[in-house]
C-alpha positions as CSV (number, residue, x, y, z in Angstrom):
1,X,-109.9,62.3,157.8
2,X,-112.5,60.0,159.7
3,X,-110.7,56.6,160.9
4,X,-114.2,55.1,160.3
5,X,-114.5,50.8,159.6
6,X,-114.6,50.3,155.7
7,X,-116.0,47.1,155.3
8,X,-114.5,46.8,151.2
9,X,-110.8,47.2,151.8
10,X,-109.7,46.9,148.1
11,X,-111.9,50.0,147.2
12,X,-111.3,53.3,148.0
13,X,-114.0,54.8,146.9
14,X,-114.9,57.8,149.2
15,X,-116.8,60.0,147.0
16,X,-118.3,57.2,145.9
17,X,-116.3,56.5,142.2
18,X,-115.3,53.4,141.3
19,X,-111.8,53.0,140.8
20,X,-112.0,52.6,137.1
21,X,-113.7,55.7,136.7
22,X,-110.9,57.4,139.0
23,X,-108.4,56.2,137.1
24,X,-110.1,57.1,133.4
25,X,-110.5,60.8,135.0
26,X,-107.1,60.5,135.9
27,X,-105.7,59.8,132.7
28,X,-108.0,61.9,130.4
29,X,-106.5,65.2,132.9
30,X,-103.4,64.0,132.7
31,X,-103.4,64.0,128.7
32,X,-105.5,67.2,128.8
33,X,-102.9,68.8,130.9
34,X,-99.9,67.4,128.5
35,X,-102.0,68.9,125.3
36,X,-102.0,72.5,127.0
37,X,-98.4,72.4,128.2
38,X,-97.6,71.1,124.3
39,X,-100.0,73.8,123.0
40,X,-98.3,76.8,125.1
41,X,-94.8,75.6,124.0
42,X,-95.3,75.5,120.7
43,X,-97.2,79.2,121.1
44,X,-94.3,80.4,123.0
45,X,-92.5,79.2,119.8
46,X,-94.2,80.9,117.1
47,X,-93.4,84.3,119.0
């Protein structure tokens, strides 16, 4: 963590993202994560 002077305080864009594409990755893991966990209960299921 470098305390260095941002000079755009709204953004926090330190790999260099904008926030709207943070938060679209965000929510496409999220609902790739909740199709697995779905997927493995319903294989755990069928055994």
């Amino acid at each position: 963590m470098t305390t260095e002077p941002t000079t755009t305080a709204g953004t926090d864009d330190t790999d260099g993202l904008p926030l709207g594409i943070k938060l679209l990755i965000l929510a496409a893991a999220l609902v790739i994560a909740y199709v697995l966990f779905v997927d493995i209960l319903g294989f755990i299921s069928l055994l």
